[in-house]
C-alpha positions as CSV (number, residue, x, y, z in Angstrom):
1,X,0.4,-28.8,60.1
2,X,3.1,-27.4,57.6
3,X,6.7,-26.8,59.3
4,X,6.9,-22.7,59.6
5,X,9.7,-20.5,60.5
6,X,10.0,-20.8,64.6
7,X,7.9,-24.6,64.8
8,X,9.9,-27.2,66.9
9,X,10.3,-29.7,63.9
10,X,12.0,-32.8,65.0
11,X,13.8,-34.1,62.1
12,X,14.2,-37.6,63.2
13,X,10.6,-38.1,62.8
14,X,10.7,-40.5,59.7
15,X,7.0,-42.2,58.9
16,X,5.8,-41.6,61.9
17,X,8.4,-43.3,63.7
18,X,10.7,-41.9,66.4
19,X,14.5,-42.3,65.8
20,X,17.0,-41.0,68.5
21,X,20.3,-40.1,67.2
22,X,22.9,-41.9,67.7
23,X,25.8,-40.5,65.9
24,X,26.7,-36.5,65.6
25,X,29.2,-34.6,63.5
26,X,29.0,-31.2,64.6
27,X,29.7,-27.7,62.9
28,X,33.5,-27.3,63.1
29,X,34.2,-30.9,62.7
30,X,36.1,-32.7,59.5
31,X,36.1,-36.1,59.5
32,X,36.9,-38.4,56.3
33,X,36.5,-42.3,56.1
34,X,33.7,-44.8,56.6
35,X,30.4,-45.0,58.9
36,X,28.3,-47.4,59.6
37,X,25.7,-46.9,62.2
38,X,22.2,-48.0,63.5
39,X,19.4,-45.7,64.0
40,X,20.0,-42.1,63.1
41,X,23.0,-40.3,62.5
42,X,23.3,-36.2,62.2
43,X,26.1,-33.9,60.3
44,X,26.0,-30.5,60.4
45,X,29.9,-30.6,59.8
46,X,31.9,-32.4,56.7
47,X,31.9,-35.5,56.1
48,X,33.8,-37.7,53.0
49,X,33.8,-41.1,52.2
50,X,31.5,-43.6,52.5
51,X,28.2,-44.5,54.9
52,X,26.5,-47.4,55.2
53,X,23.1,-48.0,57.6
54,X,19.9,-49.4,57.7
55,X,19.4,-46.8,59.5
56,X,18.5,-42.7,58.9
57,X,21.2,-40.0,58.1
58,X,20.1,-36.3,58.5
59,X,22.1,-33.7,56.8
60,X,21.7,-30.6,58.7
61,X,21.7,-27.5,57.7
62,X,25.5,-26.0,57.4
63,X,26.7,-30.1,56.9
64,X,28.3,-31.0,53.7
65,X,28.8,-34.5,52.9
66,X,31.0,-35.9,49.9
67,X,29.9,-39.5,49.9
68,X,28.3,-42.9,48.9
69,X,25.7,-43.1,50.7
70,X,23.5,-46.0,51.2
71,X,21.0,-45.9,53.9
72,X,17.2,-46.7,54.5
73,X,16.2,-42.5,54.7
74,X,18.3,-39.2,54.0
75,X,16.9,-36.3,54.9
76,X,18.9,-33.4,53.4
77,X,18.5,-29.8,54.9
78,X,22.7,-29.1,54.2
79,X,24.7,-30.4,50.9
80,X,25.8,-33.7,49.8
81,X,27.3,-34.6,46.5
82,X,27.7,-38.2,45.6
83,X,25.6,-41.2,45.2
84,X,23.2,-41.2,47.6
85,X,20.6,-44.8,47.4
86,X,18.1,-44.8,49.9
87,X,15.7,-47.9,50.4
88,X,12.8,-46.2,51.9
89,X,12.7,-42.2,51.3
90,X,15.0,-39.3,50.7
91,X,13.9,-35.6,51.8
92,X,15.2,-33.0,50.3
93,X,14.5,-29.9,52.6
94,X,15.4,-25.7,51.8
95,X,17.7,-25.1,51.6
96,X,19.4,-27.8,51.1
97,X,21.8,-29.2,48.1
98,X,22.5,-32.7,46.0
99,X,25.0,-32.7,43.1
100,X,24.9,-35.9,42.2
101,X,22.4,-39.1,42.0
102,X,19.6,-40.1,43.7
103,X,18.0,-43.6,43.9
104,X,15.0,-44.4,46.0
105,X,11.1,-45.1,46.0
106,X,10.5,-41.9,47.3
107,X,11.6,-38.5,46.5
108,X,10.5,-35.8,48.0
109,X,11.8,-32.2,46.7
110,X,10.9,-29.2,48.5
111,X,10.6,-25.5,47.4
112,X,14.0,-23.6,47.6
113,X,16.4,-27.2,47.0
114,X,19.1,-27.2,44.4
115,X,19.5,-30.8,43.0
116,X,21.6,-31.3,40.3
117,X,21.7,-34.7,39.3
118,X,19.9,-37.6,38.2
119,X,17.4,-39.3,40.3
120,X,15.5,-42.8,39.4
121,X,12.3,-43.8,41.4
122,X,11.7,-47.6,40.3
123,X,10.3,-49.6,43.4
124,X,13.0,-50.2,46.5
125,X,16.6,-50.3,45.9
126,X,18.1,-53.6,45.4
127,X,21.2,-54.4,47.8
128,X,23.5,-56.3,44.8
129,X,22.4,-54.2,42.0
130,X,24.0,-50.9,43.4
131,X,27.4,-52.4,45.5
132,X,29.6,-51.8,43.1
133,X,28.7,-48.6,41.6
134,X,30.8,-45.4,43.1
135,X,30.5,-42.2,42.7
136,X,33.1,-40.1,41.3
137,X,33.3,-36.3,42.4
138,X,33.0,-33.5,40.1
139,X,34.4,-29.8,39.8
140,X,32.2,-27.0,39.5
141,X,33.0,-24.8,36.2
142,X,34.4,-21.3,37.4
143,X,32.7,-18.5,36.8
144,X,33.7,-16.8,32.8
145,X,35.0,-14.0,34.9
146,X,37.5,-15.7,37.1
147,X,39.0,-18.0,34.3
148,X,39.6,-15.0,31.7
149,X,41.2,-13.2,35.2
150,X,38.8,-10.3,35.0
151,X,38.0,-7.8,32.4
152,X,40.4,-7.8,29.2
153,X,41.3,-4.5,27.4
């Protein structure tokens, strides 16, 4: 019932509906721009810029993704930072990563995520409201270490 270590978990499997991939960005790969698909789209490489879809996006584990993202489901098992506004559900799976914000209906947070953000969860995501809202990327602080350049004497 529960997904355990060594289950065949098909991660295209969004509300009991079947969605074959149609896009793939694959460990090694660096691409930077704008997509817009239909259906499902996977990255388990690095993506920036902007995607659009009515369609699913799955972040795989080992993808990053540094984008607005406005789709009908994300499914996050990688990282993404940005905006992400999803109309129907977002999934946020160990061990995956969001630094950023999170609009949708549904939320779903498991055990072992790191989000760092904001979220809002009020009814469906309305298409003019959020078109001109971007999000602008952040630097993580360095560690006290590193900035002082090690121990002082």
């Amino acid at each position: 019932m529960f997904g355990q270590k060594g289950d065949s978990k098909d991660d295209t499997a969004v509300g009991g509906s079947h969605r074959s991939i149609t896009g793939y960005i694959g460990k090694g790969m660096e691409v930077e721009g704008k997509i817009d698909f239909e259906g499902a789209i996977r990255i388990e490489g690095l993506f920036k810029g902007d995607i659009h879809s009515a369609g699913t996006l799955i972040v795989g584990e080992g993808g990053m993704v540094e984008a607005n993202i406005k789709v009908d489901t994300v499914i996050v098992t990688g990282e993404v930072k940005g905006l992400i506004e999803a109309r129907t559900r977002v999934e946020l799976n160990s061990p995956g990563k969001v630094y950023g914000e999170i609009r949708t209906p549904n939320l779903i947070i498991c055990e072992g995520v790191t989000f760092e953000g904001t979220s809002n969860m009020t009814g469906s995501v309305p298409k003019a409201a959020t078109a001109h809202k971007t999000y602008t990327p952040f630097k993580r602080p360095e560690s006290k270490v590193a900035a002082e350049g090690g121990e002082g004497g």
